[in-house]
C-alpha positions as CSV (number, residue, x, y, z in Angstrom):
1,X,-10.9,115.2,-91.2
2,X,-11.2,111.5,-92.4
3,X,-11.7,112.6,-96.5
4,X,-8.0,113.8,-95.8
5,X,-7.1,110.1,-94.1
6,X,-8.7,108.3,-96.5
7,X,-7.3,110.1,-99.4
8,X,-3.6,109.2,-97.8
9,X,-4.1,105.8,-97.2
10,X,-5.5,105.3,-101.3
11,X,-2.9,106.8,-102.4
12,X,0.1,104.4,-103.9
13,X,2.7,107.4,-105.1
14,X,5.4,106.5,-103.2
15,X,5.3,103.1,-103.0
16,X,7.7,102.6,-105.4
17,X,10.5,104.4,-103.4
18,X,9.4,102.8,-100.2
19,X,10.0,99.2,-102.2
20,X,13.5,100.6,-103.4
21,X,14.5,101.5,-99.9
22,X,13.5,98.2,-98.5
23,X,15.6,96.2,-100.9
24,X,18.3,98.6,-101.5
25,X,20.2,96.7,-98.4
26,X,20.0,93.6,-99.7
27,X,21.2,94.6,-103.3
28,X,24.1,97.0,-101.3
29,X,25.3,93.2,-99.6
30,X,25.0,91.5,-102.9
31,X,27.4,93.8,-104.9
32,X,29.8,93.7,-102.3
33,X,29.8,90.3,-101.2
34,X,30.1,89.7,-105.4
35,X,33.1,92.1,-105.4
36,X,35.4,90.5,-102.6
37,X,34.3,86.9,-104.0
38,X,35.7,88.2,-107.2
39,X,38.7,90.0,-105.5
40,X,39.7,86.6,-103.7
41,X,38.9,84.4,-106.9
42,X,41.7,87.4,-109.1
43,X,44.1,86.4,-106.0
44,X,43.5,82.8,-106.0
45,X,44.3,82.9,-109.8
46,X,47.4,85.2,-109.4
47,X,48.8,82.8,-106.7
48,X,48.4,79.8,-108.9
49,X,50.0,81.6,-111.9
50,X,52.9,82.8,-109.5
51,X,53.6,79.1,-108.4
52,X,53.4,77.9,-111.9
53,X,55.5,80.4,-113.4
54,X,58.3,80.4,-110.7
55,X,58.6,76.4,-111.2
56,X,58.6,76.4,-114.6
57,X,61.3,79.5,-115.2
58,X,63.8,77.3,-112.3
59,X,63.1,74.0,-114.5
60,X,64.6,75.3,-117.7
61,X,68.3,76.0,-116.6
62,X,70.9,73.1,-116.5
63,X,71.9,74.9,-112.9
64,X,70.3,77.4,-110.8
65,X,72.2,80.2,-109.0
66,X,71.2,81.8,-105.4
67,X,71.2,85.5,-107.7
68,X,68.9,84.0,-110.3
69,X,66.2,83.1,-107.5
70,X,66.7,86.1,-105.7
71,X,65.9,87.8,-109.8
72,X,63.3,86.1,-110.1
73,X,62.1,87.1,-106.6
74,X,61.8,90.7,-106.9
75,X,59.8,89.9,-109.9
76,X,56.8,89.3,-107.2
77,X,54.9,92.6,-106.8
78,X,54.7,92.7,-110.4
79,X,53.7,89.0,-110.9
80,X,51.5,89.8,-107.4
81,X,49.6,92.9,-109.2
82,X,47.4,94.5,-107.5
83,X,47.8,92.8,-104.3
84,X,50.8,93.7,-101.8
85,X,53.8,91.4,-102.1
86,X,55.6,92.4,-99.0
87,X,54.4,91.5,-95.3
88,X,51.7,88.8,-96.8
89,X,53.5,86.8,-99.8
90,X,56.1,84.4,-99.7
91,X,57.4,82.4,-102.7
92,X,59.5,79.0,-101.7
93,X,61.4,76.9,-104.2
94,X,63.1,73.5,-103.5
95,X,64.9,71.0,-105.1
96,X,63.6,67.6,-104.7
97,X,66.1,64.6,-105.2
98,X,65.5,60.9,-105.2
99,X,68.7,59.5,-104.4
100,X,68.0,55.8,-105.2
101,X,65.5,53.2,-106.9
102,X,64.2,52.6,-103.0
103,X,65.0,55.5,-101.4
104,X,62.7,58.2,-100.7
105,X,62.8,62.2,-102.1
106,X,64.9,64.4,-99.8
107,X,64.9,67.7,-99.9
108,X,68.5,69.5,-101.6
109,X,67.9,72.6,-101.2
110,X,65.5,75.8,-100.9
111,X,64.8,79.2,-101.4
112,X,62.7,81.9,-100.6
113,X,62.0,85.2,-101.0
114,X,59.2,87.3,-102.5
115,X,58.0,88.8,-99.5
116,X,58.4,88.7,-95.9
117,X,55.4,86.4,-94.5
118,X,56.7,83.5,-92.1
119,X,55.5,80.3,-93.2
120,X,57.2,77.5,-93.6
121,X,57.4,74.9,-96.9
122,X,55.2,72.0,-96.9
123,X,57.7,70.0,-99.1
124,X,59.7,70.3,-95.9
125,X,63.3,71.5,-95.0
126,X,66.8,70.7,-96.8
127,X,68.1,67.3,-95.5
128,X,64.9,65.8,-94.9
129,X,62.1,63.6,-96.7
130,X,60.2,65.3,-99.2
131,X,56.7,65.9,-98.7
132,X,55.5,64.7,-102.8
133,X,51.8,63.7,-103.6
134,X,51.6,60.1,-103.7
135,X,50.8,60.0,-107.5
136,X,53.6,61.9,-108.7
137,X,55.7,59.4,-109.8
138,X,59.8,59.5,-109.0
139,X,62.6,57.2,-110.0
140,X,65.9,56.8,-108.7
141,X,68.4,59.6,-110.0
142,X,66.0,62.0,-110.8
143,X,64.7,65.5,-109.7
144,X,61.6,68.0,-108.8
145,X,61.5,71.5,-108.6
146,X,58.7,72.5,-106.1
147,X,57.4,76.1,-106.3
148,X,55.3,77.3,-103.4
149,X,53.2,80.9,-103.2
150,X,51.4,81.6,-100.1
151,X,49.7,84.8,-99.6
152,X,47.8,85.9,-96.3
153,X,44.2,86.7,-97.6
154,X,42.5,89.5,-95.1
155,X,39.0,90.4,-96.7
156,X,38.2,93.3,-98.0
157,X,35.0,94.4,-97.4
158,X,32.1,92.7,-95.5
159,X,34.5,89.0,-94.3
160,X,32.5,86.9,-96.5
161,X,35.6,85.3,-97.3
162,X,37.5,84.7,-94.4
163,X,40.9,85.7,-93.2
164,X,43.2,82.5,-95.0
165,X,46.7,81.8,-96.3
166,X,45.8,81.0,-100.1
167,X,48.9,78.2,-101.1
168,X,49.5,76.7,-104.3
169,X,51.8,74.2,-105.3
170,X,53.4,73.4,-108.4
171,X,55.8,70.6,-109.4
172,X,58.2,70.7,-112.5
173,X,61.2,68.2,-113.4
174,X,63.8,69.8,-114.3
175,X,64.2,70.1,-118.3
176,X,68.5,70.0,-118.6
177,X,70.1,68.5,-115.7
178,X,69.1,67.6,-111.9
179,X,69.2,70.9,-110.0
180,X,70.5,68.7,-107.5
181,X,72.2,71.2,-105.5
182,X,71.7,75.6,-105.5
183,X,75.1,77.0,-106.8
């Protein structure tokens, strides 16, 4: 009864499988923790682009028309491929005016659209002061165009990246005239 006992505890087939099995968890965690890094990276990237690409399309006109933002809007879910663009996106353009030399920007006017998540602009609401990065540099007379994309983040798979509104800013003077006011 213990040449039986013996034989089994000599023996080393098997091991292999019981070393796979052991780590297997740990490399099942690391491929998906690497996939919803990834995923929120692609979004990150897509957000960025979609801020960038809104501000510099409204920079080019010498005016800008409520029915060219709202255009330029619907464009989202395909800017916003493969994430959903309704409940969690929202894209918000302003027009930034500095009306003199020593006067601080105001906010002209604004837009949104893109998607139906409630969040407000960080440049701040028409009428008021402008919300501009210290460095950006503004003279009296002239004009931003402020594109904003937020997008509610909800993770994937395991939450290593947590729940987030992703925002990205982007700042363009306009190219042909002031965009002082939305027509």
């Amino acid at each position: 009864m213990t040449q039986p006992v013996r034989r089994l505890l000599k023996s080393t087939r098997g091991a292999a499988a019981i070393e796979f099995a052991l780590i297997l968890p740990l490399l099942v965690v690391t491929l998906l923790g690497t996939l919803e890094v990834g995923r929120f990276v692609q979004l990150s990237m897509k957000v960025q682009n979609v801020a960038g690409n809104v501000g510099d399309i409204m920079s080019r006109p010498e005016e800008v028309s409520g029915s060219d933002l709202s255009a330029l809007f619907s464009a989202a879910p395909v800017m916003m491929n493969p994430f959903d663009a309704g409940a969690k996106l929202r894209i918000i353009v302003s027009g930034v005016i500095v009306p003199g030399a020593d006067q601080p920007p105001e906010v002209a006017w604004q837009s949104a659209g893109g998607g139906s998540l409630s969040v407000a602009s960080t440049v701040g609401q028409v009428g008021e002061t402008a919300n501009v990065p210290d460095g950006l540099v503004t003279f009296g007379g002239e004009a931003l165009v402020v594109a904003e994309t937020v997008y509610d983040y909800d993770p994937w798979l395991l939450g290593i990246v947590p729940d987030r509104l992703v925002r990205e800013v982007a700042y363009f003077r306009p190219r042909r005239g002031t965009l002082a006011s939305l027509n």
